[in-house]
TORVO-684801 format. One record per atom (N, C-alpha, C): residue number from 1; residue in one letter; atom name; z, y, x. Coordinates in pm, 1 decimal. Last residue first. Example, Ala and Ser with C-alpha at 12.3 -4.5 7.8 and 13.67 -1.06 7.14 Angstrom:
SITE  resi  resn  name        zz        yy        xx
SITE     2     S     N     708.0    -225.0    1285.0
SITE     2     S    CA     714.0    -106.0    1367.0
SITE     2     S     C     787.0       3.0    1290.0
SITE     1     A     N     780.0    -569.0    1319.0
SITE     1     A    CA     780.0    -450.0    1230.0
SITE     1     A     C     780.0    -330.0    1320.0
//
This chain:
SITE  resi  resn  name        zz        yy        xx
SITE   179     X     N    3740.9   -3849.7   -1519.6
SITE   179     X    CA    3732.2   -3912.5   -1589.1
SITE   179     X     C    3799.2   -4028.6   -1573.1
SITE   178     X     N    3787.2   -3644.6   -1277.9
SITE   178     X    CA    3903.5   -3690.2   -1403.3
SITE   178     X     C    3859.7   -3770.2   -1511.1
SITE   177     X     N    3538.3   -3698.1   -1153.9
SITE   177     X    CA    3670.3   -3726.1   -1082.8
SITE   177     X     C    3818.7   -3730.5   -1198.9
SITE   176     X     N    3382.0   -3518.2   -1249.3
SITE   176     X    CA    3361.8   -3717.7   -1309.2
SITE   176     X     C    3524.2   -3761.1   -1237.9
SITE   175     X     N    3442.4   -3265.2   -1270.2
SITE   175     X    CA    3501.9   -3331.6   -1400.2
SITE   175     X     C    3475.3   -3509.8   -1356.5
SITE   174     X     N    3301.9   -3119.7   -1028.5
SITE   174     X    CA    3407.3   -3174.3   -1024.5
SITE   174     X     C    3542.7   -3311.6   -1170.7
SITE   173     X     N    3085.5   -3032.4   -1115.5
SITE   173     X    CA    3219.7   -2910.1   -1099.0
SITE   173     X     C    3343.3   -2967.6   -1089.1
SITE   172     X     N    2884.4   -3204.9   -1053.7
SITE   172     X    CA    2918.6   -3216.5   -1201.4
SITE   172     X     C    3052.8   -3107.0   -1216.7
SITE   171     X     N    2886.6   -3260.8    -743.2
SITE   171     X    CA    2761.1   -3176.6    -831.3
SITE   171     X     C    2766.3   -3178.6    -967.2
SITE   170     X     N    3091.6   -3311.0    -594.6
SITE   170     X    CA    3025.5   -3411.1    -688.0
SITE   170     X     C    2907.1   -3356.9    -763.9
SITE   169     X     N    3274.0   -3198.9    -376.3
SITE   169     X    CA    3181.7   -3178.5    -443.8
SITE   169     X     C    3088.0   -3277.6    -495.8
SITE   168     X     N    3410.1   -3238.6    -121.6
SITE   168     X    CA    3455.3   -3309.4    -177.0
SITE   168     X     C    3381.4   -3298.1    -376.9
SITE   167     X     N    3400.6   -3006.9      72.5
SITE   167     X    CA    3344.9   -3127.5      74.8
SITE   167     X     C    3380.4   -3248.7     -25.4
SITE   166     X     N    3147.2   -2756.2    -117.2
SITE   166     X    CA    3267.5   -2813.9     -85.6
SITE   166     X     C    3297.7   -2995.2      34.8
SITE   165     X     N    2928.3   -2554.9     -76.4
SITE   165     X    CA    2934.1   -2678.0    -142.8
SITE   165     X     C    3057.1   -2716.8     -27.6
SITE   164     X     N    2808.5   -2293.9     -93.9
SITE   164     X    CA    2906.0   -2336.2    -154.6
SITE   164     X     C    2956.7   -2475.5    -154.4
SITE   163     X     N    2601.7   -2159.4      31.0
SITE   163     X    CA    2561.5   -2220.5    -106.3
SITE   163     X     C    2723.7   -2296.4    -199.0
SITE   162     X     N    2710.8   -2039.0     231.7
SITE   162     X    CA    2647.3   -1969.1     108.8
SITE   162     X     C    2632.6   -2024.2      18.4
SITE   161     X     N    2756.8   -2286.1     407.1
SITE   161     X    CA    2854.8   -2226.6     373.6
SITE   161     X     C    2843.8   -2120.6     262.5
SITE   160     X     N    2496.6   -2342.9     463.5
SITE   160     X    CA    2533.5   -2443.8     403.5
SITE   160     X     C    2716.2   -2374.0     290.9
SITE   159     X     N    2301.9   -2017.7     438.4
SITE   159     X    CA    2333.6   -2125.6     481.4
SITE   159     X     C    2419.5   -2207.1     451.1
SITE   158     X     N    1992.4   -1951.3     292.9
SITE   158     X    CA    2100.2   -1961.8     277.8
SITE   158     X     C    2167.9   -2061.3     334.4
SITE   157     X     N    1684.3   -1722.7     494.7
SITE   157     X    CA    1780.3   -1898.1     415.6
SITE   157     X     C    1925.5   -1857.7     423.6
SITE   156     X     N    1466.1   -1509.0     433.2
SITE   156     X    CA    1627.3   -1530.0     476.7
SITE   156     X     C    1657.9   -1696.5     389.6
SITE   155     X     N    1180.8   -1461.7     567.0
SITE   155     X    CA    1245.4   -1559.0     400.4
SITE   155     X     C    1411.0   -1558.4     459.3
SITE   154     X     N     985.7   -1245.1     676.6
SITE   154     X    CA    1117.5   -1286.0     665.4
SITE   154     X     C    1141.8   -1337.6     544.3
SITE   153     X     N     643.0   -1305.8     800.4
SITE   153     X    CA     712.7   -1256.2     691.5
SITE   153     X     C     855.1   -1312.4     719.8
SITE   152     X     N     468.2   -1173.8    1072.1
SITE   152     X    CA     611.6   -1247.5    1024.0
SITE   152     X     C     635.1   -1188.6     921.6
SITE   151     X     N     178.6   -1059.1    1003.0
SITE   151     X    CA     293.6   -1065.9    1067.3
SITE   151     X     C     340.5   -1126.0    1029.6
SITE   150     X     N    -188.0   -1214.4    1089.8
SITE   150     X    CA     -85.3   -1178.6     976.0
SITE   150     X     C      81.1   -1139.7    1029.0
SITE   149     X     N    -402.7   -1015.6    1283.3
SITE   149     X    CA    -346.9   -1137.8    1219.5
SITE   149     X     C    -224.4   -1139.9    1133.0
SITE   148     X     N    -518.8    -783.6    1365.3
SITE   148     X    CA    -608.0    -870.3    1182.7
SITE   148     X     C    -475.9    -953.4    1171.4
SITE   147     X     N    -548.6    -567.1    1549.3
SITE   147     X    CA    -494.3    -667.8    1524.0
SITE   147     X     C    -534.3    -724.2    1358.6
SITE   146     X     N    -915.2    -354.0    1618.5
SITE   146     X    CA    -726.7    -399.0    1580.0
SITE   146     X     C    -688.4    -516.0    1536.4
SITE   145     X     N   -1083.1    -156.4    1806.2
SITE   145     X    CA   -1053.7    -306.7    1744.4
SITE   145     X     C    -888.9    -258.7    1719.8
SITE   144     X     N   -1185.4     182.4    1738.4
SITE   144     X    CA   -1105.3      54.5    1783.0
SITE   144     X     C   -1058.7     -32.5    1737.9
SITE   143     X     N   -1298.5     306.4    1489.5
SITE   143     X    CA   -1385.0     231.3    1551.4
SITE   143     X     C   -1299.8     140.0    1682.3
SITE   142     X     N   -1100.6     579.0    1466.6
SITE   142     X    CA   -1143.8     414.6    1368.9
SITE   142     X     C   -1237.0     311.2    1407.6
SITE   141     X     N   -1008.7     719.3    1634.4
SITE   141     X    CA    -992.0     586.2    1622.0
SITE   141     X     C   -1037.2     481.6    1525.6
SITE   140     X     N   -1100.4     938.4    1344.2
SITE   140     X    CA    -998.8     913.6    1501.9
SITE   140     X     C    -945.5     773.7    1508.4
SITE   139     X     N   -1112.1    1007.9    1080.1
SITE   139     X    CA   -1192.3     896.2    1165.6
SITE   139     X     C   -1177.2     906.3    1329.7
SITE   138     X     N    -968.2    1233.0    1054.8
SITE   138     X    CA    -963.9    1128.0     989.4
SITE   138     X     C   -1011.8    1026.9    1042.6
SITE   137     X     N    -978.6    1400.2    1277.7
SITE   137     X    CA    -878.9    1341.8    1289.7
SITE   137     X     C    -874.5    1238.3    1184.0
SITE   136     X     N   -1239.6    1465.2    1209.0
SITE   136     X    CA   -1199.8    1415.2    1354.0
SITE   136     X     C   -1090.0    1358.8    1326.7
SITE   135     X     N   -1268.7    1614.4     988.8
SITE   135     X    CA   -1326.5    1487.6     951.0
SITE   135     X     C   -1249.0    1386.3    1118.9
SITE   134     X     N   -1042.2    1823.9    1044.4
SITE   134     X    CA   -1011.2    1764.8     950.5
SITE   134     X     C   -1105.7    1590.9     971.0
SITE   133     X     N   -1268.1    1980.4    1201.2
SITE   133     X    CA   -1146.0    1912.2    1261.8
SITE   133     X     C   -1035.9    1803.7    1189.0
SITE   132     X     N   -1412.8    2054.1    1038.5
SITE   132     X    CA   -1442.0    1953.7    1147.8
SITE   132     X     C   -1358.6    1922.4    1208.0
SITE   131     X     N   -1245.1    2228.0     854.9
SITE   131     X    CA   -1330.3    2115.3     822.2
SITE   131     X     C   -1359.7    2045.7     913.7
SITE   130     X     N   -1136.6    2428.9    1095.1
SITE   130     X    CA   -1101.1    2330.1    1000.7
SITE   130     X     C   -1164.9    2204.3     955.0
SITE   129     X     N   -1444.0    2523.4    1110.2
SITE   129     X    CA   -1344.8    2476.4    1253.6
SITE   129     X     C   -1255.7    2402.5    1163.7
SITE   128     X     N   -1491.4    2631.6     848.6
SITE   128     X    CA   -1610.6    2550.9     893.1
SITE   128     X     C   -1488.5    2436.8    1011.0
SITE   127     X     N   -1283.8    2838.9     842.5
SITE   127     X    CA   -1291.9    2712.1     768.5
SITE   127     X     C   -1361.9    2592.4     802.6
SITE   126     X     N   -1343.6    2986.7    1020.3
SITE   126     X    CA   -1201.3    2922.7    1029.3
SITE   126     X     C   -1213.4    2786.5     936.0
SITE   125     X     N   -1572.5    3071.3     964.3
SITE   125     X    CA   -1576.7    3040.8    1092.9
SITE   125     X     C   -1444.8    2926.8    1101.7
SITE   124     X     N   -1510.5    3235.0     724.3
SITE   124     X    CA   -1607.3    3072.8     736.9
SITE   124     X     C   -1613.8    3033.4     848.9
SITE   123     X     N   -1384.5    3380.4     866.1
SITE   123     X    CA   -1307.1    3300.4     719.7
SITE   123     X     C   -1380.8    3215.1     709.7
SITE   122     X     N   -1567.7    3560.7    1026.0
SITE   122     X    CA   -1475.6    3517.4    1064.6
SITE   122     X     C   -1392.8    3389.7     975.0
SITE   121     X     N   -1921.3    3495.3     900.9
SITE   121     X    CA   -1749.2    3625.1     914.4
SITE   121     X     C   -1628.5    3522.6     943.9
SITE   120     X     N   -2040.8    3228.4     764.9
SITE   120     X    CA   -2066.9    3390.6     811.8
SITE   120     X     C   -1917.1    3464.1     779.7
SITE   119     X     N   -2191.1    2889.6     887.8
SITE   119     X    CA   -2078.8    3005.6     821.9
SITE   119     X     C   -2054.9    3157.0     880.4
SITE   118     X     N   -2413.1    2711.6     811.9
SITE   118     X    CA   -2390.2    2864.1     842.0
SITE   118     X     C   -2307.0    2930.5     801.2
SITE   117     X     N   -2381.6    2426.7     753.6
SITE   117     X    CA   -2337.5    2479.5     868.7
SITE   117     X     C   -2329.2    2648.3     915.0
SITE   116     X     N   -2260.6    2351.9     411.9
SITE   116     X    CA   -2300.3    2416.5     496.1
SITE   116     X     C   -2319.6    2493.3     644.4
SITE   115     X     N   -2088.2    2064.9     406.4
SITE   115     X    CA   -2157.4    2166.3     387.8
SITE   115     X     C   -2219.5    2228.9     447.7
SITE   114     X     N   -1844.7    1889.7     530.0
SITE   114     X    CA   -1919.2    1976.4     614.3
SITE   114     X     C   -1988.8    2082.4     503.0
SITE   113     X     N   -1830.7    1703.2     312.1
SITE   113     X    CA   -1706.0    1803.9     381.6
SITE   113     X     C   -1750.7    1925.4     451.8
SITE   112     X     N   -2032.9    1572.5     263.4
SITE   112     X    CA   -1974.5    1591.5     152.8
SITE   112     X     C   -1872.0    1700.0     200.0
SITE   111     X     N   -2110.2    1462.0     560.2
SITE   111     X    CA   -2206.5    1559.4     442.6
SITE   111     X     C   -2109.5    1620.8     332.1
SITE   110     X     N   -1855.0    1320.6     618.7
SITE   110     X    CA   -1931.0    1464.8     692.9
SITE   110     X     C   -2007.2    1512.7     663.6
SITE   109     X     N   -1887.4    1127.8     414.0
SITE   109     X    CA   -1764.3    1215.7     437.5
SITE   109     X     C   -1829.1    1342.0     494.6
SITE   108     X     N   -2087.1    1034.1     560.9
SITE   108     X    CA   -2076.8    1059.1     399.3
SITE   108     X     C   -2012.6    1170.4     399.5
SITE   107     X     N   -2074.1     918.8     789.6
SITE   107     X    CA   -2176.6    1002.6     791.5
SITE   107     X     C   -2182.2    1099.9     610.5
SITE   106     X     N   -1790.8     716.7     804.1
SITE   106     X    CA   -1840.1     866.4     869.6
SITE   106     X     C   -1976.1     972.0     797.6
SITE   105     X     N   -1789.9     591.7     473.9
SITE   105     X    CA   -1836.9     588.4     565.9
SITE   105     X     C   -1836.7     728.4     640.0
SITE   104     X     N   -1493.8     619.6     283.4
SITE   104     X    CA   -1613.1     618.9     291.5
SITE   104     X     C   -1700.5     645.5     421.6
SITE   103     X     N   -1165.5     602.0     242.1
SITE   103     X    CA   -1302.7     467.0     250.9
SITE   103     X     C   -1447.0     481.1     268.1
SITE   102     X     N   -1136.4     814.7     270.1
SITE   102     X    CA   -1042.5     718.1     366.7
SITE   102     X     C   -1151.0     612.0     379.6
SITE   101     X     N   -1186.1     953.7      65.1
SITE   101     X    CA   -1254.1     964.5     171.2
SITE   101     X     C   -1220.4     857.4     324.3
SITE   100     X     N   -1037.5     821.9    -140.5
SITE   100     X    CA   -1185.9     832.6    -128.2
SITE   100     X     C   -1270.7     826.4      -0.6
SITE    99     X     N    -712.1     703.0     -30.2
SITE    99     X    CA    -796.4     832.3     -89.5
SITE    99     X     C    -968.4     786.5     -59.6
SITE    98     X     N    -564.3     438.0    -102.5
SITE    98     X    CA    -646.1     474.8     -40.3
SITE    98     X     C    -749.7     573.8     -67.2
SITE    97     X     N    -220.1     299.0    -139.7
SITE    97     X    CA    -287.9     414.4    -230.6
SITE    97     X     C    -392.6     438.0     -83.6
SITE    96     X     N     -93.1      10.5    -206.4
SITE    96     X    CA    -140.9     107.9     -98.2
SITE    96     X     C    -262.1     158.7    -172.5
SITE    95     X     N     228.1     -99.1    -346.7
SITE    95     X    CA     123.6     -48.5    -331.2
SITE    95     X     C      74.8      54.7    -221.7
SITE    94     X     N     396.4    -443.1    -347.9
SITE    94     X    CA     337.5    -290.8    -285.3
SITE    94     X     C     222.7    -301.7    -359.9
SITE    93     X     N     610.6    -655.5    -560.0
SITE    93     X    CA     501.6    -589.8    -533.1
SITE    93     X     C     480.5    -504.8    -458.9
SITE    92     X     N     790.4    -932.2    -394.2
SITE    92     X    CA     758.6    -857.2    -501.9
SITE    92     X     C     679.0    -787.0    -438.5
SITE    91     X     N    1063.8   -1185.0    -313.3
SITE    91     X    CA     920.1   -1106.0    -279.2
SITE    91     X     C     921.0   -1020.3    -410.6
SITE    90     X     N    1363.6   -1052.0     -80.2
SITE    90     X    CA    1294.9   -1093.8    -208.0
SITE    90     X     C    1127.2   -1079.7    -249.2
SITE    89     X     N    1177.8   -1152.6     263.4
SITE    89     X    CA    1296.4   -1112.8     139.9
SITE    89     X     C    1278.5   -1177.7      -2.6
SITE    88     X     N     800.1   -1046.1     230.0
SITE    88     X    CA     953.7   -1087.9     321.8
SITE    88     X     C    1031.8   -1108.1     215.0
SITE    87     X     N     571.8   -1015.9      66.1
SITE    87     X    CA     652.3   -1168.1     104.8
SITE    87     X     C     740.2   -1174.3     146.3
SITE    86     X     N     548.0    -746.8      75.8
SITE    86     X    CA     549.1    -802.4     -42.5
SITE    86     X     C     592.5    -948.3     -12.7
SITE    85     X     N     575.8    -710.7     373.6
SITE    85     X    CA     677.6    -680.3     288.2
SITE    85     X     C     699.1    -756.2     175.3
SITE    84     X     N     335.0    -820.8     447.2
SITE    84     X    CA     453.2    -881.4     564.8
SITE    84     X     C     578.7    -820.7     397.7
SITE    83     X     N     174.8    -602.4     333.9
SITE    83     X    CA     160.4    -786.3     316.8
SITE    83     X     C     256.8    -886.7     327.0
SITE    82     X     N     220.7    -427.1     444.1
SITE    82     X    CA     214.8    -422.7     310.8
SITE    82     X     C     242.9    -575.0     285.0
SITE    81     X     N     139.6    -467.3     715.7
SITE    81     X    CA     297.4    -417.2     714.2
SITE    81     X     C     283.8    -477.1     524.8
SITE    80     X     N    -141.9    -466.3     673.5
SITE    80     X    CA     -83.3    -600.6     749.2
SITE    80     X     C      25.8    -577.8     717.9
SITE    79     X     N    -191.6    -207.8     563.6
SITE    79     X    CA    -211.5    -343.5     494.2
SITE    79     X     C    -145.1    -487.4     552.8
SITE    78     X     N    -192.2     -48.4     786.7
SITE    78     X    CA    -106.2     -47.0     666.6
SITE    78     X     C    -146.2    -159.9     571.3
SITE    77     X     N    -349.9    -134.5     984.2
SITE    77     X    CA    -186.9    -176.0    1008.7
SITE    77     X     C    -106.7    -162.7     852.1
SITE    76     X     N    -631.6    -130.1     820.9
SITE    76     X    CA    -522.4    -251.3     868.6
SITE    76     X     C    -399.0    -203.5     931.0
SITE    75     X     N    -567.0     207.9     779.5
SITE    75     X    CA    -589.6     102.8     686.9
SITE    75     X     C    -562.6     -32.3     750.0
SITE    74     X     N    -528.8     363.9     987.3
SITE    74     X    CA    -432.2     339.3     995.6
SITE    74     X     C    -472.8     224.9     892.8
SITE    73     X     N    -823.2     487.0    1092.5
SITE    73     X    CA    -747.8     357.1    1145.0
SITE    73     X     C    -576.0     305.6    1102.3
SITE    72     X     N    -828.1     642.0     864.4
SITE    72     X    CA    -909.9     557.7     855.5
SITE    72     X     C    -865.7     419.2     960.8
SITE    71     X     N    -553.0     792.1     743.6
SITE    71     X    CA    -668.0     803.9     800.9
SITE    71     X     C    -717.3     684.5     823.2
SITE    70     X     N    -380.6     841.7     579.6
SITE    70     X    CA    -440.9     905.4     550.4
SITE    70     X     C    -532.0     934.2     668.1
SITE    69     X     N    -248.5     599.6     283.5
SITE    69     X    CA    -296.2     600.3     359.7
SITE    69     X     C    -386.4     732.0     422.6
SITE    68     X     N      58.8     594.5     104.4
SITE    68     X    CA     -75.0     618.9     122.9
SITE    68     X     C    -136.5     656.1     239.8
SITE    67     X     N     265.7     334.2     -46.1
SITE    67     X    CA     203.5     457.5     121.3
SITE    67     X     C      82.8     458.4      56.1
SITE    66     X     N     546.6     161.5    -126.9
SITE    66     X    CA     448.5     264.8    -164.5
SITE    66     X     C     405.4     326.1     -47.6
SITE    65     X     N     758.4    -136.5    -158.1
SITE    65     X    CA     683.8      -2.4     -60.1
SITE    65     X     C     597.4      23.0    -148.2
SITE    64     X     N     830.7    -266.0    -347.3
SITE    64     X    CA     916.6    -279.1    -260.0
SITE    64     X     C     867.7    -155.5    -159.7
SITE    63     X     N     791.4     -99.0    -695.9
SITE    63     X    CA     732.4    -174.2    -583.9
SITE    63     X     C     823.3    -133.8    -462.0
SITE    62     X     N     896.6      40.4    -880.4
SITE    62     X    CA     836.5    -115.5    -919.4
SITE    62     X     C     810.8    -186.5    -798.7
SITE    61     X     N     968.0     304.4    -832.6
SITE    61     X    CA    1068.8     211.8    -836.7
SITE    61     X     C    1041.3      82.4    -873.2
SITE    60     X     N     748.4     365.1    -715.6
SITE    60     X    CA     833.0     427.2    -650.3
SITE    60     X     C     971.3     308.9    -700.0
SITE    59     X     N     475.3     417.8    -906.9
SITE    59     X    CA     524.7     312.1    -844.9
SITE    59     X     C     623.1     300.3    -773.0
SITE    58     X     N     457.4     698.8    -980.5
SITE    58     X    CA     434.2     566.5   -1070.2
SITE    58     X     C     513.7     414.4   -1025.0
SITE    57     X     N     403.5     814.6    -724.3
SITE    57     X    CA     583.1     852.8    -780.9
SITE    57     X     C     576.8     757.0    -911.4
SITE    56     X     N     200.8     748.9    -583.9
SITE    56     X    CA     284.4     685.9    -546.5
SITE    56     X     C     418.4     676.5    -633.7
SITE    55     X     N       5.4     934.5    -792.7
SITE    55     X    CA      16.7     782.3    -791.0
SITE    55     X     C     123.4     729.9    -712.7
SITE    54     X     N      12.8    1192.1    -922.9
SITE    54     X    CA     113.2    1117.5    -778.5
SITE    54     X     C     108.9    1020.9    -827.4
SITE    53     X     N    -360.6    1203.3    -969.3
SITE    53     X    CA    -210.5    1196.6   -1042.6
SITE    53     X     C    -143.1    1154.1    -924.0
SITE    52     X     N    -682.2    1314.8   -1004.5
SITE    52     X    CA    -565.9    1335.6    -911.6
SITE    52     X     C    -411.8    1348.9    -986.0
SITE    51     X     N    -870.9    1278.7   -1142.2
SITE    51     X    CA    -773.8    1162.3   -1120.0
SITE    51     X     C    -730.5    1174.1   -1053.3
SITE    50     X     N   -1099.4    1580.0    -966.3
SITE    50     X    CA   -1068.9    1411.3   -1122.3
SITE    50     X     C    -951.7    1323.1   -1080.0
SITE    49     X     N    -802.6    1784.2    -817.2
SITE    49     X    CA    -898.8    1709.5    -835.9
SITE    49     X     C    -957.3    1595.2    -926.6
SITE    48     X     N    -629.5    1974.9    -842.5
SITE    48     X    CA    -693.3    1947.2    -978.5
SITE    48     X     C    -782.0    1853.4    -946.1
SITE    47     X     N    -518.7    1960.8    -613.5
SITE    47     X    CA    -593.5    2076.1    -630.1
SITE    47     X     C    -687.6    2065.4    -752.9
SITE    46     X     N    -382.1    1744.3    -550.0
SITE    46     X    CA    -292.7    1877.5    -551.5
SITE    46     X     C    -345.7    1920.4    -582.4
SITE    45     X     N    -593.0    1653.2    -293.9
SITE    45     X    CA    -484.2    1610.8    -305.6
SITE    45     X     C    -377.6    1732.1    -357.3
SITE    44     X     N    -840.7    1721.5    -143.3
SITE    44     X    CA    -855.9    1721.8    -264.1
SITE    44     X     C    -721.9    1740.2    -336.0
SITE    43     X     N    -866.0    1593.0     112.0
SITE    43     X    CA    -860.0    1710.1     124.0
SITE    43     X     C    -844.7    1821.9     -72.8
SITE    42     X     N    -817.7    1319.0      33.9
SITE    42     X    CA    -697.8    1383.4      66.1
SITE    42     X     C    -714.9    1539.2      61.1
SITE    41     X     N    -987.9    1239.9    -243.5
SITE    41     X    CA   -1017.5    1315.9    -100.5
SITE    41     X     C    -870.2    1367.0     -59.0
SITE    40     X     N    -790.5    1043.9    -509.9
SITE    40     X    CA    -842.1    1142.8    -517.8
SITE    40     X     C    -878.9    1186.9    -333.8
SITE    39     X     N    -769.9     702.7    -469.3
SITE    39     X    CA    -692.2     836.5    -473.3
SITE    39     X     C    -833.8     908.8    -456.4
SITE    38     X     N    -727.7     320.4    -537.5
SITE    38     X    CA    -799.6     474.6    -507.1
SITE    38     X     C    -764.6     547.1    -519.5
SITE    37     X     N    -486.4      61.2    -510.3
SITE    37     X    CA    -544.7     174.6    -547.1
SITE    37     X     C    -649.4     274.6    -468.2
SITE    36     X     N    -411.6    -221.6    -435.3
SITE    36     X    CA    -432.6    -116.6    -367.5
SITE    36     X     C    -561.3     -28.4    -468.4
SITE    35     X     N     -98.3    -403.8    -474.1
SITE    35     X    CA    -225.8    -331.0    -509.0
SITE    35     X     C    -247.6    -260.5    -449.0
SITE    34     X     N      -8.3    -725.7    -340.6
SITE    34     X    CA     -58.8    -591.7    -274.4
SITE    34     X     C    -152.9    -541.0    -421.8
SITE    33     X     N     269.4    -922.4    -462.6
SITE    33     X    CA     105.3    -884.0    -495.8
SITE    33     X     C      99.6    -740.6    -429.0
SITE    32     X     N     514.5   -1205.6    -476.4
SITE    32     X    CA     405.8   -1111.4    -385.7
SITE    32     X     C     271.7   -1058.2    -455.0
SITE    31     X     N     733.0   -1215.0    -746.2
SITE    31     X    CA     578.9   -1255.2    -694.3
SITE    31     X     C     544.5   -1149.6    -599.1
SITE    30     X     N     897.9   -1132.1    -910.8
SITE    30     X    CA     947.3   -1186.9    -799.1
SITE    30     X     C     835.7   -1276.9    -717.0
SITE    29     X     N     929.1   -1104.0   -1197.1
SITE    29     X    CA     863.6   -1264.0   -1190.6
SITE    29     X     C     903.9   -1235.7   -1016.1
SITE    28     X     N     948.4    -822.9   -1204.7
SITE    28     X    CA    1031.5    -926.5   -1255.1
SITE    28     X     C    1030.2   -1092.5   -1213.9
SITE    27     X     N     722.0    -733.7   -1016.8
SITE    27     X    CA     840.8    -710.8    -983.2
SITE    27     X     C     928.8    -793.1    -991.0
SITE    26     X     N     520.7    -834.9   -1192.6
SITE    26     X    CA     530.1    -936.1   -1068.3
SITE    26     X     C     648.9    -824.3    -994.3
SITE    25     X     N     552.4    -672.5   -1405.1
SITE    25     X    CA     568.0    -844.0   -1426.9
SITE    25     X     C     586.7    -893.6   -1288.6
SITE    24     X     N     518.5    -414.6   -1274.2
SITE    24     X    CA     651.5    -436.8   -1325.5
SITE    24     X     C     656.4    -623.8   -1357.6
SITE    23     X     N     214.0    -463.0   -1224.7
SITE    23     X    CA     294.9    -461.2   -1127.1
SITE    23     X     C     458.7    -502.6   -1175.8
SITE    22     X     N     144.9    -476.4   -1524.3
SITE    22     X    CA     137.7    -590.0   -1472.2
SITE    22     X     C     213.9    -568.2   -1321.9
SITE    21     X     N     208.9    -197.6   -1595.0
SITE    21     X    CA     275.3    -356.9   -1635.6
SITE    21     X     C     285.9    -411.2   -1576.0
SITE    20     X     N      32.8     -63.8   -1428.7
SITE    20     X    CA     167.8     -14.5   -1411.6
SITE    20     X     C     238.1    -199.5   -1506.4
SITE    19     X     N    -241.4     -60.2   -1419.3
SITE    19     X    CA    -196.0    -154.9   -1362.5
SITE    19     X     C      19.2    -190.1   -1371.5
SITE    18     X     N    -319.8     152.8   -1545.0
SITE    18     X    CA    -320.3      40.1   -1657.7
SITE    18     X     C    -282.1     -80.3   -1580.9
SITE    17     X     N    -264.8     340.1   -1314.8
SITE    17     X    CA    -178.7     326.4   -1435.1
SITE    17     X     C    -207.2     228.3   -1541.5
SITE    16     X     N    -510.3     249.0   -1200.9
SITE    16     X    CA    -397.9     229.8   -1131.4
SITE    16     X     C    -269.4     263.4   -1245.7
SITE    15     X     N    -752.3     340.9   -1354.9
SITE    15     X    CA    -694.5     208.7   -1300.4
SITE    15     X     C    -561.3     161.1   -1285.2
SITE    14     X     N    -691.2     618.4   -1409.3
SITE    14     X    CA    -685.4     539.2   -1505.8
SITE    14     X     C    -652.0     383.0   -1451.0
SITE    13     X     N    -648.0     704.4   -1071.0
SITE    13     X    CA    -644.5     745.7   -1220.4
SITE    13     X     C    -576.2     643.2   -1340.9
SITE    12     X     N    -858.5     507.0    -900.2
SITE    12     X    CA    -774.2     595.2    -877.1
SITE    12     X     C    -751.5     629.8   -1050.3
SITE    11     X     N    -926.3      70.5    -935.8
SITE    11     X    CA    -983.8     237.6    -902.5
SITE    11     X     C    -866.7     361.9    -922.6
SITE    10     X     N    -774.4    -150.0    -781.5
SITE    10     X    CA    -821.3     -88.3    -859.7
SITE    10     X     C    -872.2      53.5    -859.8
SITE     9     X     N    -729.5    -481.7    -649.9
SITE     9     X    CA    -800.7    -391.0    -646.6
SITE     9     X     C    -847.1    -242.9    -733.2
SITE     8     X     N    -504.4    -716.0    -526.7
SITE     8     X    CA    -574.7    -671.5    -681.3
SITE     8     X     C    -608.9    -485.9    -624.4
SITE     7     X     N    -387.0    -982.6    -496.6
SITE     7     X    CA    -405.9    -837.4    -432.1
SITE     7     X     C    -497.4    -821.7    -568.7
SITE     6     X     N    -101.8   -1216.4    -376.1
SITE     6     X    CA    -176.4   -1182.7    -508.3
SITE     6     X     C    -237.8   -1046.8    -453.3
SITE     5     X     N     -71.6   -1438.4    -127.5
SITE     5     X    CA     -41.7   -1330.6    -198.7
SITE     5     X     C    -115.6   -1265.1    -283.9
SITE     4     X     N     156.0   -1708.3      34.7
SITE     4     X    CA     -12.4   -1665.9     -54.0
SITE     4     X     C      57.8   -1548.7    -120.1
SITE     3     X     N     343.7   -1839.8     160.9
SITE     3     X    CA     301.8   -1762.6     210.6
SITE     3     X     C     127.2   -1654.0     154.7
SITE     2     X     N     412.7   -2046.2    -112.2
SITE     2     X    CA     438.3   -2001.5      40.6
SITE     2     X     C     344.9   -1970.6     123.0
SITE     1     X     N     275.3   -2045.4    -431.4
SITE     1     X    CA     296.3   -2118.7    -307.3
SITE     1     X     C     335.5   -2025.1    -193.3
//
């Protein structure tokens, strides 16, 4: 039906590649569906982390958009845009890739990142300053309200002159007229 969209939820790794069909079906079939995947800690991204695969380069030619997301207030705009796509036009599938840490609460993240506060010699000084500056800019802004409501999806109509119809068109190509 018009304007409904399929979403589907899966974990990073293994999930998201046993999703790879079923995205290609709702490519073919020409169905709106948001997946949205898990990813490996951005700070992770590249560095052997578990189930760290380019999940976007899987999906690159099945889906109308691919993003990943890499901070915490950007998750609704990037989902509202995702949404607006998979319905505009022709419909078909996105995906939005959401790293770990993207989803996990401030106080988590900043245990799991932070570590240890005693850093000794200059190289833990840089790192420690990094790291906190890293959790800041992830959760920057995330606590301002944001827009929820849905955007304009674009359905292009065909107009009377696209579809072809003559004036003198019988909807049979014209044969009842020589009968």
């Amino acid at each position: 039906p018009a304007g409904r969209i399929g979403v589907a939820a899966v974990t990073a790794g293994p999930g998201v590649t046993n999703a790879v069909t079923a995205i290609k079906n709702a490519q073919m079939a020409e169905s709106p569906l948001l997946l949205i995947g898990g990813a490996a800690a951005s700070l992770q991204k590249g560095r052997g982390a578990l189930q760290d695969i380019d999940q976007l380069s899987l999906f690159k030619t099945l889906c109308k958009v691919c993003v990943s997301v890499h901070a915490v207030r950007d998750i609704v705009p990037t989902l509202r845009k995702a949404i607006a796509t998979a319905q505009s036009g022709t419909p078909g599938p996105v995906f939005v890739e959401l790293p770990i840490d993207v989803l996990y609460p401030f106080h988590v993240v900043e245990k799991e990142i932070s570590g240890t506060k005693n850093a000794r010699g200059l190289q833990g000084k840089v790192v420690q300053w990094y790291l906190q500056n890293y959790i800041r800019n992830l959760f920057a802004g995330a606590w301002e309200p944001r827009d929820v409501s849905p955007l304009p999806v674009q359905v292009p109509l065909a107009t009377e002159d696209e579809v072809g119809f003559g004036g003198d068109w019988d909807g049979f190509g014209g044969w009842l007229g020589q009968v």
